[in-house]
C-alpha positions in Angstrom: -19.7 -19.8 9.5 -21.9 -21.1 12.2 -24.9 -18.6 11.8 -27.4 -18.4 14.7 -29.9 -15.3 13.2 -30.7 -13.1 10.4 -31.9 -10.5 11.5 -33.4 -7.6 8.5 -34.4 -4.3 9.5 -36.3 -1.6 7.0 -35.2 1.8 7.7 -36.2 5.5 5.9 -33.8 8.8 6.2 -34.4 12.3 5.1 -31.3 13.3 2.8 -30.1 17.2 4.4 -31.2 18.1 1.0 -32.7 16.4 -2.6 -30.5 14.5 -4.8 -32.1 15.3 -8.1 -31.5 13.6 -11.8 -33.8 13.4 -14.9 -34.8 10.4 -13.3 -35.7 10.6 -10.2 -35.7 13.3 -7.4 -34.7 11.7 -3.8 -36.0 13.5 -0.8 -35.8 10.4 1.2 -33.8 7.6 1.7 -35.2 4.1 2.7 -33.2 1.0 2.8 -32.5 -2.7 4.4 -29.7 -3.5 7.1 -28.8 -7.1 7.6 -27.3 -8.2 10.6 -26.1 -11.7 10.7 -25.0 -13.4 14.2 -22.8 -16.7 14.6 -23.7 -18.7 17.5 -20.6 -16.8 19.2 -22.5 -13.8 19.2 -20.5 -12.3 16.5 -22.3 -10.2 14.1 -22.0 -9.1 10.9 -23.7 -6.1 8.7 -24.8 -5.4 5.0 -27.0 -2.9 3.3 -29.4 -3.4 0.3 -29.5 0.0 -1.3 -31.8 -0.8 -4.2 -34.3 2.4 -4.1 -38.0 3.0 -3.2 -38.9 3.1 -7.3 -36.9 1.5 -10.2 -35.7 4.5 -11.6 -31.9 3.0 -11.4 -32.4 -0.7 -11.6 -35.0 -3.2 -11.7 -35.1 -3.5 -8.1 -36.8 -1.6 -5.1 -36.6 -1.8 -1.7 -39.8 -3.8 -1.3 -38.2 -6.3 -4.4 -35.4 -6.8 -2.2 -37.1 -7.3 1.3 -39.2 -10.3 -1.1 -36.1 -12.1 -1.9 -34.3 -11.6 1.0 -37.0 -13.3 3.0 -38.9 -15.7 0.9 -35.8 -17.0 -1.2 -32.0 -16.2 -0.2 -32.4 -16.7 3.9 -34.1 -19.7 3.5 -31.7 -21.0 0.6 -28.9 -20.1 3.2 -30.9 -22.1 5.7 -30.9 -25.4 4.3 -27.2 -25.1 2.3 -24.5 -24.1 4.9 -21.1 -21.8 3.8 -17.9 -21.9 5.2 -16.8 -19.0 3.2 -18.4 -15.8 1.7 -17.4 -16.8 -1.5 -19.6 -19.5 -1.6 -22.7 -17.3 -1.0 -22.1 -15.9 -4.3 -21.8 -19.1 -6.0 -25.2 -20.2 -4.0 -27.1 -17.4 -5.1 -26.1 -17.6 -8.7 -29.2 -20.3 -9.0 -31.2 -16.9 -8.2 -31.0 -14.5 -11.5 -30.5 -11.1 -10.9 -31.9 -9.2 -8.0 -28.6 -8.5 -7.5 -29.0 -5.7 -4.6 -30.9 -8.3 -2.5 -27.6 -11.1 -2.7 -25.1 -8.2 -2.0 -27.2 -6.9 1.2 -27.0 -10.5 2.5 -23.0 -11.4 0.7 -21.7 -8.4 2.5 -22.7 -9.0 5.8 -21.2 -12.5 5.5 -17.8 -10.6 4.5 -18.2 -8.8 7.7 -19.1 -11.9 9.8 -15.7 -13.4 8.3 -13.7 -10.4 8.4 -14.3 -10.5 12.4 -13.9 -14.2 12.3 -10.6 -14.0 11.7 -9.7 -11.3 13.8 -8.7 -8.9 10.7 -9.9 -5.8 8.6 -12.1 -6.6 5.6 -9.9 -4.3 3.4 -7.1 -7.0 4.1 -9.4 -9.7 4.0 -10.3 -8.5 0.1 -6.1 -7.6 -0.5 -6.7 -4.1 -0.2 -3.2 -2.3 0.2 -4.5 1.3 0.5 -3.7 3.0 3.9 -6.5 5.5 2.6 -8.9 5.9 -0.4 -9.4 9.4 -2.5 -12.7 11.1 -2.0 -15.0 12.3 -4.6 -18.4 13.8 -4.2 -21.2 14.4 -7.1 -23.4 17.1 -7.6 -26.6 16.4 -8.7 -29.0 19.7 -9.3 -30.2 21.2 -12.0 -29.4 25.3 -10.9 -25.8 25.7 -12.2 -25.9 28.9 -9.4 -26.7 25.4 -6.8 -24.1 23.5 -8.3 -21.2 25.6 -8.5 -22.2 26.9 -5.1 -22.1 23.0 -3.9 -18.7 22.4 -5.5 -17.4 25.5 -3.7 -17.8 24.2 -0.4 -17.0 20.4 -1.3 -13.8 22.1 -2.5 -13.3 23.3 0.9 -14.4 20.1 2.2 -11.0 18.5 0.5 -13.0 16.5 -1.4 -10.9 15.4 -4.9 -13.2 15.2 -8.0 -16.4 16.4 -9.3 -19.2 14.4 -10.4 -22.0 16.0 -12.0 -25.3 14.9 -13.4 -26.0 16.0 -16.8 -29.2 15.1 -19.7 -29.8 16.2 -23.1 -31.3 19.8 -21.8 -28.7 20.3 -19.2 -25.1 19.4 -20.6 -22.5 22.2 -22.4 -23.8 25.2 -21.3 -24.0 23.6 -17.8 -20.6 22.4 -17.5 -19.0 24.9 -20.1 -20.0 27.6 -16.6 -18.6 25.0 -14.2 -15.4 24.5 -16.4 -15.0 28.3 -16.5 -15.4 28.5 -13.1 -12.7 25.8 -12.3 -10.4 25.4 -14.9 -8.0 22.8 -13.7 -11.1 20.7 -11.6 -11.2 16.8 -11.9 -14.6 16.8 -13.6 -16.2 13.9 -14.6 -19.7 13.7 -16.0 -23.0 11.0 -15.4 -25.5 11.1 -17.8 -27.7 8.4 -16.5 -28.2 6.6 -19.8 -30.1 10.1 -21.2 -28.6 9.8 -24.2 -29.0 7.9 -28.0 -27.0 7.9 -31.0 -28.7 10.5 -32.7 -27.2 12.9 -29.9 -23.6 11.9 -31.2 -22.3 15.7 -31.9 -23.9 16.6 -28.8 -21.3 14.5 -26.9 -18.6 15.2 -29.9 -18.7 18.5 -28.0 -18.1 18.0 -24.3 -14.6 17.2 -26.1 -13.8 20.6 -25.6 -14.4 20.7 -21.6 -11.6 18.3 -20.9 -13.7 15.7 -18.7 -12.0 12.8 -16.8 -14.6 10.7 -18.5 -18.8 10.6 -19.4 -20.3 7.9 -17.2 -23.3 5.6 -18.8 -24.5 8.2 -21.6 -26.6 5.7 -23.5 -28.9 2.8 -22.8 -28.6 1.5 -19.6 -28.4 -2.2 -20.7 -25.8 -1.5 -23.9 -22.1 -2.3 -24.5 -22.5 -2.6 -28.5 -23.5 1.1 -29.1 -21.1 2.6 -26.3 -18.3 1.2 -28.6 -19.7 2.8 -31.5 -19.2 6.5 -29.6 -16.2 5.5 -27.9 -14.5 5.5 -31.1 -15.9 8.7 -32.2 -15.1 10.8 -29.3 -11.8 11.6 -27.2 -13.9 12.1 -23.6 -13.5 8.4 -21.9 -16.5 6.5 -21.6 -17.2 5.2 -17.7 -19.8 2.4 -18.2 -21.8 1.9 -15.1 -25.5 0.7 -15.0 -24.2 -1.7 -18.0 -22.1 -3.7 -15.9 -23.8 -6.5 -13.6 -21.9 -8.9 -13.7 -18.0 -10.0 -14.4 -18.6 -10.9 -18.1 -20.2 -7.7 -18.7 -17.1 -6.5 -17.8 -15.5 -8.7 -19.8 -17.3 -8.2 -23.0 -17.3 -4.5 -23.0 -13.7 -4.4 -22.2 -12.9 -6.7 -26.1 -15.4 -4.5 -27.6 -13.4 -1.3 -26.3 -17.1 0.4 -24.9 -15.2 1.9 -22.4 -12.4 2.9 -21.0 -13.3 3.0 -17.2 -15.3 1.6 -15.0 -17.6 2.0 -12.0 -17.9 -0.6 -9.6 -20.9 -0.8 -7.6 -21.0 -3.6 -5.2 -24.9 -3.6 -4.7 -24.9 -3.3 -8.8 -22.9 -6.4 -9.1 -24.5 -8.6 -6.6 -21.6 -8.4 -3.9 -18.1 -8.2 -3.0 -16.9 -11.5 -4.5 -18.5 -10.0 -7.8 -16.7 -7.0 -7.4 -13.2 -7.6 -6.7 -13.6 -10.5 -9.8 -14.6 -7.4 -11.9 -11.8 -5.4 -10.5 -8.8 -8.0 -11.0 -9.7 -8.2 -14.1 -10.0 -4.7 -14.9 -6.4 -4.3 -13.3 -4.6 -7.3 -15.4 -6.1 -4.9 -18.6 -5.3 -2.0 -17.7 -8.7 -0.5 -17.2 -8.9 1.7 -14.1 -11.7 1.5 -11.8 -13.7 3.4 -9.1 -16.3 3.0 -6.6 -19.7 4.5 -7.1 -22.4 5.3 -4.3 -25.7 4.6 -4.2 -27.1 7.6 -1.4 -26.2 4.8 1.1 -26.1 4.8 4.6 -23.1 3.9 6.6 -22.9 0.5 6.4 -22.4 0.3 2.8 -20.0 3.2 2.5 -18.1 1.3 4.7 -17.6 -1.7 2.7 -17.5 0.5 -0.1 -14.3 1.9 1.5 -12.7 -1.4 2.2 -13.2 -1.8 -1.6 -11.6 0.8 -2.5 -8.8 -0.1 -1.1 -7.7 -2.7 -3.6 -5.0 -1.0 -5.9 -6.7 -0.8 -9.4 -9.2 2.2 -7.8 -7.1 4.7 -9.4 -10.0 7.2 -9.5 -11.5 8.7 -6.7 -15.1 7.0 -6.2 -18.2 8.6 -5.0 -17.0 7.4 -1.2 -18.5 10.7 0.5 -18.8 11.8 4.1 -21.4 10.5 6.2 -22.4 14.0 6.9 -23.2 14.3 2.7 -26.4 13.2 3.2 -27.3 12.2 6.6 -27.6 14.6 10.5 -26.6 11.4 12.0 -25.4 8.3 10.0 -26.6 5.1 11.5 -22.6 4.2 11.9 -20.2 5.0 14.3 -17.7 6.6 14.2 -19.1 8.5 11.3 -17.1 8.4 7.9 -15.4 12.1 7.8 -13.0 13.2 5.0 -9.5 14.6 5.6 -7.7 16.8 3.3 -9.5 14.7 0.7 -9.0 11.2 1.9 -10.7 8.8 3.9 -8.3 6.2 6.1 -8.8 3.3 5.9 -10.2 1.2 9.1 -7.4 -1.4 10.8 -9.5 -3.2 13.0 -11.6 -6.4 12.0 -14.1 -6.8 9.6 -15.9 -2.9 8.0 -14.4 -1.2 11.2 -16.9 1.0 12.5 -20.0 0.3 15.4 -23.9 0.3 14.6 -25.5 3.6 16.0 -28.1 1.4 17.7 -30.2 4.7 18.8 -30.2 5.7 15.5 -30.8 2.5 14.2 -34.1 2.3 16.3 -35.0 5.9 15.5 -35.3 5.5 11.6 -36.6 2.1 11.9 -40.2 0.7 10.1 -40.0 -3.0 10.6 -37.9 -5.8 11.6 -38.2 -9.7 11.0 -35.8 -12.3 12.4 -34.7 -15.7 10.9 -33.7 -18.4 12.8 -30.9 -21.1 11.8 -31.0 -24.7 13.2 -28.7 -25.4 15.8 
């Protein structure tokens, strides 16, 4: 991987309408695109998609931009990969920040992908043709979010995510259940939840969820096996899981019995599909959770999917979910509830470089010796 630049650019998108939790209310989307060019003008593209605030991790965008310049670049700089892999395995001197390596690690899939002339789903062993679609609904009007599902239902999209806290749980989904009887519902409660609120959750038994994503801490695996055994719903973990041996760990201590994958939340793809293998070998099915990311991301995100444990459909959206105009093209588009899979090399899709330029707030190239 003879790299020539690094090039990062900061961009900010309106969503087409709030994503709202009891955590944080996004009106706007700003992010980092990485481009990386070989010296034969290839180039390949990653997202960091750590927010503004850290309302979902530790990290924010201006966190990310920080170690991105000042400390993974220049650690690129001076020690040389042949492989992706071995980014992963560079970085791990670096703890956490975790959004910030996979922004960078993912664009060095992409470079490689379209190195060799091949699609980065094949590159990762992906063997789906096409992934399922899910969508989640994040409001806190159940009139908004049954009125949502309605048209994501005539959108083809495949399962139901909604956000639910302590004052916005039963009652809330008890409508949506009555509503939709036989919908693939799943439920995120954002780590809202304690111990103490152990018959609340005893009772979302009775609404026949695919699973309750991340109810308690947001850093706990001990305590999630302590409700798992006291309640038949699933539990997803999500936030808990960084890296592979968190994985690992929860799976012996039976916290869960799914799990979502995030590849920013991980620190990459090499993270990812570790966590996922493993996952697969135990049984445990996966899926792929969003971020409110722009196109770049999604992409890779579908090229994820692909691998065979993703059993469940993942929060892999539309582009038009969230954005007029995606900074990707083609944009993502869902059909009859599936999105196909790209054939051609590396993520598959072109930069929107008008749109790119249109949303932009700052750029800063690197420079590798020659």
């Amino acid at each position: 991987m003879n790299i020539a630049e690094i090039e990062l650019y900061v961009i900010q998108m309106p969503l087409k309408s709030p994503f709202v939790t009891h955590l944080e209310a996004v009106n706007d989307r700003k992010g980092i695109i990485v481009k990386v060019t070989c010296k034969d003008g290839v180039s390949g593209f990653g997202e960091g998609v750590a927010f503004s605030t850290p309302w979902y991790t530790e990290e924010t965008v201006t966190t990310s931009l920080h170690m991105l310049k000042d400390i993974l670049i220049p650690l690129l700089q001076k020690h040389p990969i042949k492989h992706p892999e071995e980014a992963s395995k560079l970085f791990s001197s670096i703890r956490r920040n975790n959004m910030a390596k996979a922004a960078l690690e993912t664009a060095l899939w992409d470079l490689y992908a379209k190195s060799q002339t091949k699609p980065l789903s094949k590159i990762l062993n992906g063997t789906r043709p096409a992934i399922a679609s899910g969508v989640v609904v994040a409001t806190d009007s159940t009139v908004k979010a049954i009125q949502q599902i309605e048209q994501y239902l005539e959108q083809g999209y495949q399962r139901i995510k909604v956000k639910i806290n302590p004052n916005q749980d039963y009652a809330f989904l008890a409508e949506i259940r009555r509503h939709y009887p036989d919908l693939p519902i799943m439920a995120d409660a954002n780590s809202s939840y304690s111990l103490q609120d152990i018959d609340r959750l005893k009772a979302l038994d009775d609404l026949n969820l695919m699973m309750i994503e991340q109810p308690l801490a947001h850093d706990d695996i001990i305590e999630h096996a302590q409700l798992q055994k006291e309640i038949r719903t699933p539990i997803c973990l999500d936030e808990s899981i960084v890296t592979f041996e968190d994985a690992r760990k929860a799976i012996e201590f039976g916290s869960c019995k799914v799990i979502n994958i995030k590849v920013g939340r991980v620190g990459g793809l090499y993270e990812a599909k570790r966590i996922h293998d493993y996952c697969f070998e135990k049984g445990i099915p996966v899926w792929c959770g969003g971020m409110i990311e722009f196109g770049i991301s999604r992409v890779h995100n579908i090229a994820l999917a692909s691998l065979p444990g993703f059993s469940i459909p993942g929060d892999i959206s539309a582009s038009s979910r969230f954005w007029e105009e995606d900074i990707i093209t083609p944009e993502v588009t869902v059909e009859n509830g599936f999105i196909t899979v790209p054939e051609s090399p590396g993520i598959g899709y072109e930069i929107n470089e008008n749109r790119l330029q249109e949303v932009l707030l700052a750029k800063k190239t690197f420079t590798f010796p020659k």
